[in-house]
py3Dmol code that shows the C-alpha trace and the ligand (Angstrom):
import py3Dmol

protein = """\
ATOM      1  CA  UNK A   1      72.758-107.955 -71.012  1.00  0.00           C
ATOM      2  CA  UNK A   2      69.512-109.512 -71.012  1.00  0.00           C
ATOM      3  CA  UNK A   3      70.502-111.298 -73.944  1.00  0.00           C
ATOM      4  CA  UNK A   4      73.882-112.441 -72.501  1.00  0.00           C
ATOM      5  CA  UNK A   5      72.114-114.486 -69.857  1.00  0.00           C
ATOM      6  CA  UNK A   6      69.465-115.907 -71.852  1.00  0.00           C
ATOM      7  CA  UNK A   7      72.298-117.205 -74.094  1.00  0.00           C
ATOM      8  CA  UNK A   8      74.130-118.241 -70.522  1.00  0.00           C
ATOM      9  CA  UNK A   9      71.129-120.232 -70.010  1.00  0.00           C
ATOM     10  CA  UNK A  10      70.550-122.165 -72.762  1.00  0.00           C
ATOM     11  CA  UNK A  11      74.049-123.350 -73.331  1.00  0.00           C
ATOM     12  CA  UNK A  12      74.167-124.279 -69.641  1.00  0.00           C
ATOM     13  CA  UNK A  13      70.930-126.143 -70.517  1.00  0.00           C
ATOM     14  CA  UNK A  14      72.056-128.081 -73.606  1.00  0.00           C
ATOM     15  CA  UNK A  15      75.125-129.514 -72.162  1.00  0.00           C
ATOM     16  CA  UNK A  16      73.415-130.547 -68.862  1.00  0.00           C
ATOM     17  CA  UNK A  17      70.670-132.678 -70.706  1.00  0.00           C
ATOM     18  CA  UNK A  18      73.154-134.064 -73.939  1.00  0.00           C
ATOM     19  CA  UNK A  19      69.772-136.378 -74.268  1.00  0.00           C
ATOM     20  CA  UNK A  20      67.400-133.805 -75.157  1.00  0.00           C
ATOM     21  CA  UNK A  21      70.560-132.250 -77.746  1.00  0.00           C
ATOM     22  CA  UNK A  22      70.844-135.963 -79.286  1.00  0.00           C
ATOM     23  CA  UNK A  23      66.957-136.019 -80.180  1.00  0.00           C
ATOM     24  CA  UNK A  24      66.349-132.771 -81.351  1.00  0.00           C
ATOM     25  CA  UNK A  25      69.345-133.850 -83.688  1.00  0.00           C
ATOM     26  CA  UNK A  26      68.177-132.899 -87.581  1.00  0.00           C
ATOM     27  CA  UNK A  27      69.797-136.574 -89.785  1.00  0.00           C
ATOM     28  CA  UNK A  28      71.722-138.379 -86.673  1.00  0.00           C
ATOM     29  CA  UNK A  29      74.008-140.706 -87.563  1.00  0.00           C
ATOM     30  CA  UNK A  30      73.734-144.602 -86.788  1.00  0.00           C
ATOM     31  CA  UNK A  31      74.275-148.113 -87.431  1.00  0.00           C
ATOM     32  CA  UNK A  32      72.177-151.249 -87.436  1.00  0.00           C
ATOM     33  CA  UNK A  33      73.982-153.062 -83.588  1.00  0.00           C
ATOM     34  CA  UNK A  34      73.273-156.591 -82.634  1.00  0.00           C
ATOM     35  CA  UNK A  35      73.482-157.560 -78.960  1.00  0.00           C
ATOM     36  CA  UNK A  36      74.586-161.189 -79.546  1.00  0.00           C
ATOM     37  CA  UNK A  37      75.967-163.160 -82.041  1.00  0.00           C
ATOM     38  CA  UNK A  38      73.016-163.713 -84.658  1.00  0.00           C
ATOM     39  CA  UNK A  39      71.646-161.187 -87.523  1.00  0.00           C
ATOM     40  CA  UNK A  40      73.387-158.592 -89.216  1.00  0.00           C
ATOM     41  CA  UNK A  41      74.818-155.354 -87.973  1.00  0.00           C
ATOM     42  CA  UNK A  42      78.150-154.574 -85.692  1.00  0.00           C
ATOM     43  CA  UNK A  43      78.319-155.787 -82.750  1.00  0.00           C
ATOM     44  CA  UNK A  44      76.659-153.395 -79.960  1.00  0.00           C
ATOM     45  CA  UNK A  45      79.951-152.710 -77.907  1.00  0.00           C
ATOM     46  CA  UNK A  46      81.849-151.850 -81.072  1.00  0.00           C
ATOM     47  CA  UNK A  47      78.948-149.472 -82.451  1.00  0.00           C
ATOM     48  CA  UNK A  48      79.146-147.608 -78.569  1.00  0.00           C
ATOM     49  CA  UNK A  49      82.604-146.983 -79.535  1.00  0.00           C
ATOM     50  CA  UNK A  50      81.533-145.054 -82.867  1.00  0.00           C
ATOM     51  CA  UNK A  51      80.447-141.788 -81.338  1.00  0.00           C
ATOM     52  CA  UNK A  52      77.130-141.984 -83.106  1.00  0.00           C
ATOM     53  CA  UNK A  53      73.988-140.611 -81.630  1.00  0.00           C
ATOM     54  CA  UNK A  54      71.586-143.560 -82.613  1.00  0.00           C
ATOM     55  CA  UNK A  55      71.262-147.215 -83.567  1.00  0.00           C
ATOM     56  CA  UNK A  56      69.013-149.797 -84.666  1.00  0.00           C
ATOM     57  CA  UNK A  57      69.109-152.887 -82.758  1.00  0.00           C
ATOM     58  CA  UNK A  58      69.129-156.249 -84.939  1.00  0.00           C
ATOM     59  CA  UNK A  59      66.800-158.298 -81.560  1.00  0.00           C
ATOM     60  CA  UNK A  60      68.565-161.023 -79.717  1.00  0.00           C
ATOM     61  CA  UNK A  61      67.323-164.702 -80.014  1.00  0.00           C
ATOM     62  CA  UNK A  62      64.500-165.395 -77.734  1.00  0.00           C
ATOM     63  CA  UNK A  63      67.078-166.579 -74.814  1.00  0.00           C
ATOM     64  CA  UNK A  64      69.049-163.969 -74.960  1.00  0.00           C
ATOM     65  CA  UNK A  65      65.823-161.791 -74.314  1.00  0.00           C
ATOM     66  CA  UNK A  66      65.975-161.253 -70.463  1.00  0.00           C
ATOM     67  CA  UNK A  67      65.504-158.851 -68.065  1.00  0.00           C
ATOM     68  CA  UNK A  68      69.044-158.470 -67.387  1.00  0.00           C
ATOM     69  CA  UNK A  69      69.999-158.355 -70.836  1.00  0.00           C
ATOM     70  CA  UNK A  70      67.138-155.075 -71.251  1.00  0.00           C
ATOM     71  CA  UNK A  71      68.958-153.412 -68.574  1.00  0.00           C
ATOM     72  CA  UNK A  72      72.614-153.804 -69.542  1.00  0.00           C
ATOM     73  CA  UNK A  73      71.432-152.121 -73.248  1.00  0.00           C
ATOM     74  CA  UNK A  74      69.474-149.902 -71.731  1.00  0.00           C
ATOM     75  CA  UNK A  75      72.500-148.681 -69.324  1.00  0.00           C
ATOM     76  CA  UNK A  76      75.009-148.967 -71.831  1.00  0.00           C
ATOM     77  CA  UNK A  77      72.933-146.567 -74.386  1.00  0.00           C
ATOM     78  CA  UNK A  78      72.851-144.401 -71.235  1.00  0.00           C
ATOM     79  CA  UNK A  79      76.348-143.994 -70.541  1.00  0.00           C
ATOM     80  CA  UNK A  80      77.474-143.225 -74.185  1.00  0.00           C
ATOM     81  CA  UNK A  81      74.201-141.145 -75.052  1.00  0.00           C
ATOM     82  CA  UNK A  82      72.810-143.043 -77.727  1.00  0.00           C
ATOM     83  CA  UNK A  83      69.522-143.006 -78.643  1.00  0.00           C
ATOM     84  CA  UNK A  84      67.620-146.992 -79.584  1.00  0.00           C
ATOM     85  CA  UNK A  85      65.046-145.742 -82.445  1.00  0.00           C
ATOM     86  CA  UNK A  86      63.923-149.122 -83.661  1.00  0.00           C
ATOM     87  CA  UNK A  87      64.487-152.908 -82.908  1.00  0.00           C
ATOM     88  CA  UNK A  88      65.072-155.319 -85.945  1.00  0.00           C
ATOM     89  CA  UNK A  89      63.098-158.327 -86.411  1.00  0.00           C
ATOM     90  CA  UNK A  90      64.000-161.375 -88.079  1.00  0.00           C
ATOM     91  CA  UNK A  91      63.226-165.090 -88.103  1.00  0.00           C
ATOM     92  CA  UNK A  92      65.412-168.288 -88.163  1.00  0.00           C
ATOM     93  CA  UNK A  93      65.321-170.339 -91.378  1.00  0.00           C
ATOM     94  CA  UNK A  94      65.593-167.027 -93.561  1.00  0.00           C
ATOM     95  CA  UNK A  95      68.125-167.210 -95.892  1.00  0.00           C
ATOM     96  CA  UNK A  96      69.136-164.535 -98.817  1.00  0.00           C
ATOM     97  CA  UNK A  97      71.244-166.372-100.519  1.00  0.00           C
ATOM     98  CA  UNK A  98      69.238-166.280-103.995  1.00  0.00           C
ATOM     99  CA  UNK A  99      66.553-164.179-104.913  1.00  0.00           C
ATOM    100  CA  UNK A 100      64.145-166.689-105.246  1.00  0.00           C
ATOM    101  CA  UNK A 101      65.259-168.215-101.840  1.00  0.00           C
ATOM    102  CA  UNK A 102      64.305-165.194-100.387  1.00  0.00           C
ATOM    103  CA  UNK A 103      60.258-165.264-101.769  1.00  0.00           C
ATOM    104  CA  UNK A 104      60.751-168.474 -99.903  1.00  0.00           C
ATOM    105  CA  UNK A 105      61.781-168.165 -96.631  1.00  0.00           C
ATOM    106  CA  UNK A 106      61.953-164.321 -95.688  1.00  0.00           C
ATOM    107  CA  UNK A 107      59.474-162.400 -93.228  1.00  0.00           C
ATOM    108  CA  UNK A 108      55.818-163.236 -92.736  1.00  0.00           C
ATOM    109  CA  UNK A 109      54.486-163.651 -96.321  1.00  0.00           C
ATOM    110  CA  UNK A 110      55.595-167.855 -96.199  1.00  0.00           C
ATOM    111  CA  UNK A 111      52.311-169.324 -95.661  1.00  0.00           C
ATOM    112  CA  UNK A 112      53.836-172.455 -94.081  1.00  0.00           C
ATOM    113  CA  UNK A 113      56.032-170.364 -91.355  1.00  0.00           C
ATOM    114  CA  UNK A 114      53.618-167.248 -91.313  1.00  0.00           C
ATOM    115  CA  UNK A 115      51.487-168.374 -88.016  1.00  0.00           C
ATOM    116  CA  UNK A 116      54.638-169.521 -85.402  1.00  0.00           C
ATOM    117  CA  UNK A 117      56.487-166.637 -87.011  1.00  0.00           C
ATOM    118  CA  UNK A 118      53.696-164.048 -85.872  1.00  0.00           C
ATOM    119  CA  UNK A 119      54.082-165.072 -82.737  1.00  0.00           C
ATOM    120  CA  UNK A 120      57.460-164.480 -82.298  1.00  0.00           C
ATOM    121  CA  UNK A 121      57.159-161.362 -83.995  1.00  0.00           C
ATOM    122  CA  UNK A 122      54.657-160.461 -81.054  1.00  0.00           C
ATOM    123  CA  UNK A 123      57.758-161.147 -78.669  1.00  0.00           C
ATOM    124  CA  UNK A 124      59.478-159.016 -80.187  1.00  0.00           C
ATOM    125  CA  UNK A 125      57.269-155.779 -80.210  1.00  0.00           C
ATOM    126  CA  UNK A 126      56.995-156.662 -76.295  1.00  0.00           C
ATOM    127  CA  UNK A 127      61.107-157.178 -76.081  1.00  0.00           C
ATOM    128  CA  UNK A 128      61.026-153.826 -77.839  1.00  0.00           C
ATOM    129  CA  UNK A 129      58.785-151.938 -75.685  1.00  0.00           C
ATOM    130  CA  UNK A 130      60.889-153.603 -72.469  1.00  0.00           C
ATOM    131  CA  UNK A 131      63.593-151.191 -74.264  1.00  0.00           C
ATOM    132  CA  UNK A 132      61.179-148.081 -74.558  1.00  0.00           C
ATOM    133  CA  UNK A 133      61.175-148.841 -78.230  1.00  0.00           C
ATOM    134  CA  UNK A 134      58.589-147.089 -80.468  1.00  0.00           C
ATOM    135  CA  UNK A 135      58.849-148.743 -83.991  1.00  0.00           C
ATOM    136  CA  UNK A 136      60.012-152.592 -84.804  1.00  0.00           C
ATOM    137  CA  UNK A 137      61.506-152.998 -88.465  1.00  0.00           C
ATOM    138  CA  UNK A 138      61.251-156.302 -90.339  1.00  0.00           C
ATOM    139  CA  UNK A 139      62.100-157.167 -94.113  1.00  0.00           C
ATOM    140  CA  UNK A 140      57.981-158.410 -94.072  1.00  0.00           C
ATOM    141  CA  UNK A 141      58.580-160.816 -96.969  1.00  0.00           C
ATOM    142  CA  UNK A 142      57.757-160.782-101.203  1.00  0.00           C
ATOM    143  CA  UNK A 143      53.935-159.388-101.222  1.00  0.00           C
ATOM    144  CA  UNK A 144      52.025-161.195-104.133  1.00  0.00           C
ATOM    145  CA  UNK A 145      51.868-159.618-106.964  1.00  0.00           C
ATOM    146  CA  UNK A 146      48.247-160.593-107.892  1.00  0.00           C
ATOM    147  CA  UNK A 147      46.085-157.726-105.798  1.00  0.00           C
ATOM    148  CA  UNK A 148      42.647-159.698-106.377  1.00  0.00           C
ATOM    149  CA  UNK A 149      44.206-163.087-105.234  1.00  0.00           C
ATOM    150  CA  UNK A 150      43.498-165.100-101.992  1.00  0.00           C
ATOM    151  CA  UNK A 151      47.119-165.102-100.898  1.00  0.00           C
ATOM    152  CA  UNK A 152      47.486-161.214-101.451  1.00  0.00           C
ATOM    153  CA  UNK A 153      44.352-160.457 -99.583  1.00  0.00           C
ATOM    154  CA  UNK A 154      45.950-163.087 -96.847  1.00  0.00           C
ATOM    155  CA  UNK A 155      48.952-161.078 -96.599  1.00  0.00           C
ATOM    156  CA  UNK A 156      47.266-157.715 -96.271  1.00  0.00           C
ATOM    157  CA  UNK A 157      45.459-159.101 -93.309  1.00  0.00           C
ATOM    158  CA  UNK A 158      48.772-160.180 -91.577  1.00  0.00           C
ATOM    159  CA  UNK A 159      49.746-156.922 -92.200  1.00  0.00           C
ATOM    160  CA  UNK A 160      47.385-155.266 -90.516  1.00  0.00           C
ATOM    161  CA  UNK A 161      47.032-157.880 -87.615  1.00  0.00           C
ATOM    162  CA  UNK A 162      50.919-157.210 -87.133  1.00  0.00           C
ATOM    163  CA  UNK A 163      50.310-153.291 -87.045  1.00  0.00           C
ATOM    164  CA  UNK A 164      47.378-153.767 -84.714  1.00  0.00           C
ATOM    165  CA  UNK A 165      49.592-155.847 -82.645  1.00  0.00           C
ATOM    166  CA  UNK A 166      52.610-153.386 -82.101  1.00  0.00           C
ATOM    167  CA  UNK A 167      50.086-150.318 -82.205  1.00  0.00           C
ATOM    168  CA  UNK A 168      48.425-151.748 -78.560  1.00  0.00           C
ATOM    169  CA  UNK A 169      52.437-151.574 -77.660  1.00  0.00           C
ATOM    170  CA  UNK A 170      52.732-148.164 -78.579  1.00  0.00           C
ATOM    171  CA  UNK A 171      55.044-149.217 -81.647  1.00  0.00           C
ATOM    172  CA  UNK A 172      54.696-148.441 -85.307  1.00  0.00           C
ATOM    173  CA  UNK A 173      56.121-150.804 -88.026  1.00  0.00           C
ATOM    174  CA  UNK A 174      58.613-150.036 -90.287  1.00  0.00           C
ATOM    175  CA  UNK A 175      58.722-152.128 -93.877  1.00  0.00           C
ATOM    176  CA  UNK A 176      62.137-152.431 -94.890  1.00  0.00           C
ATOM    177  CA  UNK A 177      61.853-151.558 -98.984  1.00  0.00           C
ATOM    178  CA  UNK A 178      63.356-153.495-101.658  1.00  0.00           C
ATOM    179  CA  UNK A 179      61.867-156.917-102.042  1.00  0.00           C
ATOM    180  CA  UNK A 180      58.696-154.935-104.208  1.00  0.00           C
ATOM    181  CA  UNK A 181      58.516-152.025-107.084  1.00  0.00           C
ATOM    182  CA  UNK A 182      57.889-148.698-104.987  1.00  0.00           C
ATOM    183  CA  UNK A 183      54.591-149.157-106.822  1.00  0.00           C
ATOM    184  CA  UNK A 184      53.326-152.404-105.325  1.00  0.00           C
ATOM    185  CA  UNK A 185      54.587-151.560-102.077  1.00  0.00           C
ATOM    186  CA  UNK A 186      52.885-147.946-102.210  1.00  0.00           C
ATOM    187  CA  UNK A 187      49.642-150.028-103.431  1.00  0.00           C
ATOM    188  CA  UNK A 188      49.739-152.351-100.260  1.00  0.00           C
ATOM    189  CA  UNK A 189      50.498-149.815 -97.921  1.00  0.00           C
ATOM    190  CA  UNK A 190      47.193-148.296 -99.226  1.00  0.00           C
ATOM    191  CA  UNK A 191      45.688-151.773 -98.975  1.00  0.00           C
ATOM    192  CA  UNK A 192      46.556-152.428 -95.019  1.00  0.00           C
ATOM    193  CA  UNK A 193      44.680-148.908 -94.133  1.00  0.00           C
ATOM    194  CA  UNK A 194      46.987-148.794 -90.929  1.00  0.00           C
ATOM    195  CA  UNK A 195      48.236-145.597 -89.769  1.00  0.00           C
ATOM    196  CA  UNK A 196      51.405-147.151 -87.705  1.00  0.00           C
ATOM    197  CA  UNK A 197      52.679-148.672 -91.033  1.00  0.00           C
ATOM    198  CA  UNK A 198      55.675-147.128 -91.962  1.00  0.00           C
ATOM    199  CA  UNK A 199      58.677-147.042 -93.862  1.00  0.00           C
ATOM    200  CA  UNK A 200      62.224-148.027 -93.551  1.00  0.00           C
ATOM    201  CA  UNK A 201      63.611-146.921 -96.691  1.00  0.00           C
ATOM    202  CA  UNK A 202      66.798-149.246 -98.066  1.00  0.00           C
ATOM    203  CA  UNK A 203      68.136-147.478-101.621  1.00  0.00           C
ATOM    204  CA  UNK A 204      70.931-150.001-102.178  1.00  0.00           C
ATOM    205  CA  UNK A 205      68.114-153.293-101.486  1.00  0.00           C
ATOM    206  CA  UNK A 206      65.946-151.435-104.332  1.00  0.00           C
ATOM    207  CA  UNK A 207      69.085-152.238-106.635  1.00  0.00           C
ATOM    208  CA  UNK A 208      70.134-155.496-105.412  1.00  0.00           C
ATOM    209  CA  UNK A 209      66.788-156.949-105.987  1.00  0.00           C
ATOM    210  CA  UNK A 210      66.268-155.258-109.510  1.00  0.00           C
ATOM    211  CA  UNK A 211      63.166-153.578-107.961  1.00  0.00           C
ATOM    212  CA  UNK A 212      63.757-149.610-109.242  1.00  0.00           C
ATOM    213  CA  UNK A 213      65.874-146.817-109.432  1.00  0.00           C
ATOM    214  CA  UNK A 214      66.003-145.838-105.251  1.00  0.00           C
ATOM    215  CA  UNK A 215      65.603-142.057-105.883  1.00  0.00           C
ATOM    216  CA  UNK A 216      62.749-142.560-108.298  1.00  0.00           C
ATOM    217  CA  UNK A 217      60.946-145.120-105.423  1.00  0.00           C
ATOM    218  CA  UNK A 218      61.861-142.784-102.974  1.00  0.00           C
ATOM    219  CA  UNK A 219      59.695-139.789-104.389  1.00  0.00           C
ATOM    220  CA  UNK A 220      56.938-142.098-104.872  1.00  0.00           C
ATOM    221  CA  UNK A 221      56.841-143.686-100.762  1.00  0.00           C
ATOM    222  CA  UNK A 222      59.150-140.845 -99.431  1.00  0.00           C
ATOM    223  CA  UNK A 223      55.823-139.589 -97.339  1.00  0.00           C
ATOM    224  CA  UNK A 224      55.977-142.874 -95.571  1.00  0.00           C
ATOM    225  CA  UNK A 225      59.734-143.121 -94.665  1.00  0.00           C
ATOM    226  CA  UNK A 226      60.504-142.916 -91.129  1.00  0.00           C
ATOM    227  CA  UNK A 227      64.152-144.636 -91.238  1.00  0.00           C
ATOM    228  CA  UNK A 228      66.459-144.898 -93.772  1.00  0.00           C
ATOM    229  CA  UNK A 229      69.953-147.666 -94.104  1.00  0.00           C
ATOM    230  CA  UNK A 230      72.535-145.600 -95.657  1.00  0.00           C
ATOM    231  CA  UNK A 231      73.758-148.603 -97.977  1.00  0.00           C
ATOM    232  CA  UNK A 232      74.716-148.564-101.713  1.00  0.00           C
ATOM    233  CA  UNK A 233      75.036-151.151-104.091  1.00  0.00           C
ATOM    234  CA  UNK A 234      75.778-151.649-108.197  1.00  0.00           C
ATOM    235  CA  UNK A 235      73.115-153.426-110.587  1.00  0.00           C
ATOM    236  CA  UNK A 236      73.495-156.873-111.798  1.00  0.00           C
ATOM    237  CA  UNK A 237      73.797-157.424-115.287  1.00  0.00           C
ATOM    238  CA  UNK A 238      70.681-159.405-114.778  1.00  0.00           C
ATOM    239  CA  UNK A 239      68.423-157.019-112.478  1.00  0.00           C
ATOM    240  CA  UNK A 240      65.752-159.154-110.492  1.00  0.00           C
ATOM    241  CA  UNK A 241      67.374-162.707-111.489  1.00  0.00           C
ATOM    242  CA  UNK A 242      70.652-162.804-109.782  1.00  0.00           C
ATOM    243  CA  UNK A 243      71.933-160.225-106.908  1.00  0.00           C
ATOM    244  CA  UNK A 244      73.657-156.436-107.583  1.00  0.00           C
ATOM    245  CA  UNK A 245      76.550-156.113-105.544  1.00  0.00           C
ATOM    246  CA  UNK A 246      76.774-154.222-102.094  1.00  0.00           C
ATOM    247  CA  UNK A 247      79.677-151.325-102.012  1.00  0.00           C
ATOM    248  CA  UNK A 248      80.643-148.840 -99.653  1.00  0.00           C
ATOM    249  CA  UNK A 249      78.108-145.903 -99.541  1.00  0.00           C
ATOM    250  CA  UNK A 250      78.568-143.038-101.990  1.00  0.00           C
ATOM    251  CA  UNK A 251      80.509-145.102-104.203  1.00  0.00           C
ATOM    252  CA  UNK A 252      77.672-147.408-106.284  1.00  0.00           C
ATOM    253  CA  UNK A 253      75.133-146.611-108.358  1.00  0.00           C
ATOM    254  CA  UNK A 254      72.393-145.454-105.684  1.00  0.00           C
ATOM    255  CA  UNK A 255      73.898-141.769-106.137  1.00  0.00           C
ATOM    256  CA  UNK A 256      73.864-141.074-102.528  1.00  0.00           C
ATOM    257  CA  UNK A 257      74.135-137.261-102.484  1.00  0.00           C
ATOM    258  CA  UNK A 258      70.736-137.230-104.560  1.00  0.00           C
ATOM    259  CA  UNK A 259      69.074-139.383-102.129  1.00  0.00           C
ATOM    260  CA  UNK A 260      70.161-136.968 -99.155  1.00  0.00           C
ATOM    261  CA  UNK A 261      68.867-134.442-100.505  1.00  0.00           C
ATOM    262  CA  UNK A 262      65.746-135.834-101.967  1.00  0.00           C
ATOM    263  CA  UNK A 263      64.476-136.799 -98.279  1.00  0.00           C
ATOM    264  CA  UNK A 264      65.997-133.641 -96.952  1.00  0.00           C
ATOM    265  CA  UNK A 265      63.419-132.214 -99.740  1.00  0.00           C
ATOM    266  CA  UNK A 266      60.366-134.300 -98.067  1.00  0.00           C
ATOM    267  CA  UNK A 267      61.308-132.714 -94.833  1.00  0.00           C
ATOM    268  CA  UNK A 268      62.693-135.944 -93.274  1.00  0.00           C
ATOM    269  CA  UNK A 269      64.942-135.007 -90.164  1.00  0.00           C
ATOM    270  CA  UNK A 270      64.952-138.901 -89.442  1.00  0.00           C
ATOM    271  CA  UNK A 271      68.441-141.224 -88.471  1.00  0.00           C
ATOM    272  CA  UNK A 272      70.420-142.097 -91.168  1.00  0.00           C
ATOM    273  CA  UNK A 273      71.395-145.682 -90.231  1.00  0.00           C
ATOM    274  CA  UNK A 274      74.392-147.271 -91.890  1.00  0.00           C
ATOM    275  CA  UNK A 275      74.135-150.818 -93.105  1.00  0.00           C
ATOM    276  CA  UNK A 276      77.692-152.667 -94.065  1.00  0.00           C
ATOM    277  CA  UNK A 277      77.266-156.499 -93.220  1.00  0.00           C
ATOM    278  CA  UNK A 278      80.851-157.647 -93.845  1.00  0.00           C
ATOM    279  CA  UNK A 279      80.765-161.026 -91.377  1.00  0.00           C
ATOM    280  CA  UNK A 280      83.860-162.729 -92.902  1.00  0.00           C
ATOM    281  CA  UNK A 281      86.342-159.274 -92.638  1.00  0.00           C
ATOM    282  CA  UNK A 282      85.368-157.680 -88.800  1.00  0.00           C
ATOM    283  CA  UNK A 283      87.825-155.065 -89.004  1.00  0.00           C
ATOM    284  CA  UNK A 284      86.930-153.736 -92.845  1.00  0.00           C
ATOM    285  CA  UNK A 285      83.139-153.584 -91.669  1.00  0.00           C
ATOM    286  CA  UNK A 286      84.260-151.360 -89.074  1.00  0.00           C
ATOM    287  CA  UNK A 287      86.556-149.543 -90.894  1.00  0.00           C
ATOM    288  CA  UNK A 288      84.334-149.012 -93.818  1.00  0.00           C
ATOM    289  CA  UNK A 289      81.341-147.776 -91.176  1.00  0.00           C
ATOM    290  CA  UNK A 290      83.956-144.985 -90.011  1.00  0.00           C
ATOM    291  CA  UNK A 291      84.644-143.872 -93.202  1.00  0.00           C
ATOM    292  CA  UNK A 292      80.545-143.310 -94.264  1.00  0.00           C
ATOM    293  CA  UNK A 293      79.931-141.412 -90.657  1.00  0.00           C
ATOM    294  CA  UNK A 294      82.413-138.651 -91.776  1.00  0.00           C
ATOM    295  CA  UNK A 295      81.170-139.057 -95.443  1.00  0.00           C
ATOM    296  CA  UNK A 296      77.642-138.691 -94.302  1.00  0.00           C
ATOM    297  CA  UNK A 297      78.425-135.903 -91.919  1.00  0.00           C
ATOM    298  CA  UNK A 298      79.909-133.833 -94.950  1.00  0.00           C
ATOM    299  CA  UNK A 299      76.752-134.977 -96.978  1.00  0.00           C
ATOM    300  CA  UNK A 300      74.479-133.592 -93.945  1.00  0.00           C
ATOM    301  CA  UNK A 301      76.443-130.287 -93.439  1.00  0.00           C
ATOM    302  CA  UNK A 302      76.271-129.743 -97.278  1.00  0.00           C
ATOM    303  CA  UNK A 303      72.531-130.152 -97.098  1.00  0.00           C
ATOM    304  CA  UNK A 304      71.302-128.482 -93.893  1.00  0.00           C
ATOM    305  CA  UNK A 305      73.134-125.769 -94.895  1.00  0.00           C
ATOM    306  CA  UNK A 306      72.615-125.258 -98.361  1.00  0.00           C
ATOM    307  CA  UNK A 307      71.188-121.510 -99.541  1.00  0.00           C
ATOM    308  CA  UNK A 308      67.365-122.292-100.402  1.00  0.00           C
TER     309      UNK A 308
END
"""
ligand_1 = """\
1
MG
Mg 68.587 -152.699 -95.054
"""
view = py3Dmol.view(width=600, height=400)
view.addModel(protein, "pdb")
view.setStyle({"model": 0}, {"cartoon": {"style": "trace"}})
view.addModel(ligand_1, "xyz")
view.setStyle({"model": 1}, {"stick": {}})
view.zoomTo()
view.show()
């Protein structure tokens, strides 16, 4: 009887605080939202309509940063029980249209953009916290490959003044992988000494840039992911020089399955956070975002409840 109750209890309990049910969630499901028109992602009323339990938010352009603007997220994540588990920074003039135009002009490695764009990157962490927001995310930009040069060492400091930035605002920071080897980028985590610096692990980027097999990377930084982007993508025939191609997620060369279960093995109970930037077809992007939550939810039942 006894027994009865207690079960009474906690069922009563579970349903009358969904929130606490959605973060004690083992793998939730997400996508990568964006509140206005710029950046990648879906947009954030369309991802509410998903039934997912969590999202990353791509951040708004510095106008579109208001007060008003915090609370209409914050309400809307409210009313359709999503959790916000990281905001997405990015800077204008960054442009991925060739590999070598990304060394250029991505994150905060470009010495001639690297001062203005640290402080807007400060913004940011405080636009995040506004939103209760405990990790910011950015692609930080090619890291030199020459450990003993100036610029390298230069880097590594901006690294750590970034991480000391969003740690006074509670925040870690996520590196979004693909732009090194899982070697170099294991090496500068080591380098930056910061214990806020995290990972947000992108299998399909570690193929479009010709930068490693993503399982093989993933054993070697998996005790740094925090986040991962469910995306998949096929080599180029020229890995490094000229861009693999993004696909839909189980169906490339990332061997999806394998990479579940390979975090499941580090004991990562993280979000899974779907990536599918299709700007030019709305309605496939959408369509193709459905279609991975009920993949990945097979993928996650399969592995939670595996025999050990
Ligand atoms: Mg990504």
């Amino acid at each position: 009887m006894n027994r009865l109750i207690f079960c009474v209890i906690l069922l009563v309990l579970l349903f009358a605080n969904p929130i606490s049910a959605a973060e004690n969630e083992k793998l939730p499901i997400g996508v990568i939202a964006r509140f206005d028109d710029h950046g990648a992602g879906l947009p954030f009323d369309k991802a509410m309509e998903l039934g997912i339990s969590v999202i990353q938010l791509k951040v708004p352009v510095a106008a579109n940063r208001t007060e008003e603007n915090v609370k209409k997220i914050l309400d809307t994540l409210e009313k359709h029980n999503v959790r916000l588990t990281c905001v997405v920074s990015g800077f204008a003039g960054e442009s991925y249209k060739t590999i070598p135009i990304v060394k250029e002009t991505v994150g905060l490695t470009p010495e001639k953009t690297r001062k203005a764009r640290f402080e807007e990157f400060k913004e940011v962490s405080d636009f995040a916290k506004r939103l209760g927001v405990s990790a910011v995310q950015l692609h930080f930009g090619a890291v030199p490959h020459d450990t003993a040069s100036k610029e390298y060492k230069d880097v590594v400091q901006t690294a750590r003044n970034t991480c000391d930035y969003v740690f006074e605002n509670g925040q870690s920071l996520y590196l979004e992988t693909g732009q090194e080897t899982a070697a170099a980028l294991l090496q500068f985590i080591r380098d930056v000494n910061r214990l806020n610096l995290h990972v947000n692990f992108d299998p399909a980027n570690m193929i479009l840039y010709g930068c490693g097999e993503p399982v093989e990377a993933l054993r070697l930084v998996g005790g740094f992911v925090r986040s991962t982007h469910c995306k998949d993508a096929c080599w180029a025939k020229q890995p490094g020089k000229e861009w693999g191609e993004e696909v839909l997620f189980g169906t490339g060369d990332v061997n999806a399955p394998l990479f579940l279960k390979t975090l499941h093995d580090f004991g990562y109970t993280g979000p899974l956070i779907i990536e599918r930037e299709n700007r030019e077809n709305p309605e496939q992007q959408y369509n193709d975002i459905q279609k991975t939550i009920e993949y990945l939810k097979q993928l996650r039942k399969n592995i939670l409840h595996r025999p050990n």
